[in-house]
Every structure is written in structure tokens, then in C-alpha cells.
N, C-alpha and C positions, 0 to 999 in steps of 0.2 A: 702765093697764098699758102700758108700753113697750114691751112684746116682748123685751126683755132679760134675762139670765140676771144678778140681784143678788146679793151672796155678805151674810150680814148673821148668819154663828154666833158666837154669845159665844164659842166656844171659839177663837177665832183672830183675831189682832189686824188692826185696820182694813187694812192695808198686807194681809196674808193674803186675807184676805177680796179685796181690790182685785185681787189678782195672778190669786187663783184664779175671779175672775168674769170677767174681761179672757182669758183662757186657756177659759175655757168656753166663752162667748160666739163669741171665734172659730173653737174649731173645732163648735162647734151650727151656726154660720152661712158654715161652709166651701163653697164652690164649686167647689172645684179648678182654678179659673183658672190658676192661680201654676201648680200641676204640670202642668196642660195645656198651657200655654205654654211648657216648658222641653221635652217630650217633641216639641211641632211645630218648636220651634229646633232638635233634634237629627234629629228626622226630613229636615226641611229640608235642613240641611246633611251628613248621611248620601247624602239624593237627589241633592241636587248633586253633589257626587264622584263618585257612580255612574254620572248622565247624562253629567257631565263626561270622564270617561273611558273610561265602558265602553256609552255607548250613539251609535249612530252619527251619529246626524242627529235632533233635534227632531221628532216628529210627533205627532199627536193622541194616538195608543197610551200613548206615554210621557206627554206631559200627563196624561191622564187619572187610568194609572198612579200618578202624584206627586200628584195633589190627592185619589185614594183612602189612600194612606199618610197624607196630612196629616190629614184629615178624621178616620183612624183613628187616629193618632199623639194629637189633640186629645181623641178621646171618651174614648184607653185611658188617656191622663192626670190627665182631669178625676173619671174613675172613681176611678182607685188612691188623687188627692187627698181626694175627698169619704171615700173609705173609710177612709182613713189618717186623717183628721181623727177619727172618727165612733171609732177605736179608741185612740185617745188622749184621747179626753174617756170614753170607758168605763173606759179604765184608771184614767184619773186620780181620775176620781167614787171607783171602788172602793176605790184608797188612800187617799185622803181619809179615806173611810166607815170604812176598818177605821182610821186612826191617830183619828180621835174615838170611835170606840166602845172605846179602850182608857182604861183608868183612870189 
């Protein structure tokens, strides 16, 4: 056993079968890196402009401040991705299942 998600129904030709295990596979084995990484780039540079302009002088408070947004920026990303993954491989199983259970 691989640990892989194999697509191998007679009702769907090889190329089907390859797309929708390739598609399953990544979101089973979704992390939300990708989304977490895009929401600390935007947190990031959201903070930057903020400090940039609107905070006086650099001190501890604010550091602090900015690596609590990141640190949350990353957990609230990695979440929504793993979730978002995990509801597009439910969706998609389900139409799968209902377009083979028709005649």
C-alpha cells in the first residue's frame, strides 16, 4: 500500500480515473501551506504600512504585536486551506458517486 488515493472504476476511462485520483490525493493530503503563506504575505505587508505610517518608533510592543498577527495570519490560513481542501474532495466524491450511480 502506498498510501495513495488509486482511481481504477471501469466506469471511467484511464485519463478520468488519473485526473480524479491526482485531485483526490491532493486535497486528502492538503496542508494549507499555500493558503497560509499567502494570508502571512498579506498580513505582512498590511503590518508594514501600518508601522510604516501609523506607528511612531519601533519598539518591543509593536514587534511583538506583528509576529502575534503573523503567527495568527499563518494558523488562520493553514486552517481555511486544510478545510477548503477537505470540502472539495467531499464535494467532488459526492458527484462523482451520484453521476456513476446513474444509468
Amino acid at each position: 500500500f502506498s498510501g495513495k488515493i488509486r482511481m481504477e472504476l471501469p466506469q471511467l476511462s484511464p485519463e478520468e480515473n488519473a485526473k480524479y485520483g491526482g485531485k483526490f490525493n491532493d486535497w486528502h493530503e492538503a496542508c494549507g501551506c499555500e493558503l497560509g503563506a499567502v494570508f502571512v504575505f498579506v498580513a505582512l505587508a498590511g503590518f508594514a504600512i501600518y508601522a510604516g505610517f501609523f506607528a511612531e518608533a519601533v519598539h518591543w510592543p509593536l514587534i511583538r504585536k506583528g509576529l502575534i498577527i503573523l503567527f495568527s495570519a499563518a494558523a488562520i490560513g493553514k486552517v481555511i486551506g486544510i478545510v477548503a481542501a477537505k470540502v472539495l474532495l467531499r464535494r467532488t466524491v459526492g458527484r462523482l458517486a451520484a453521476r456513476l450511480a446513474r444509468p
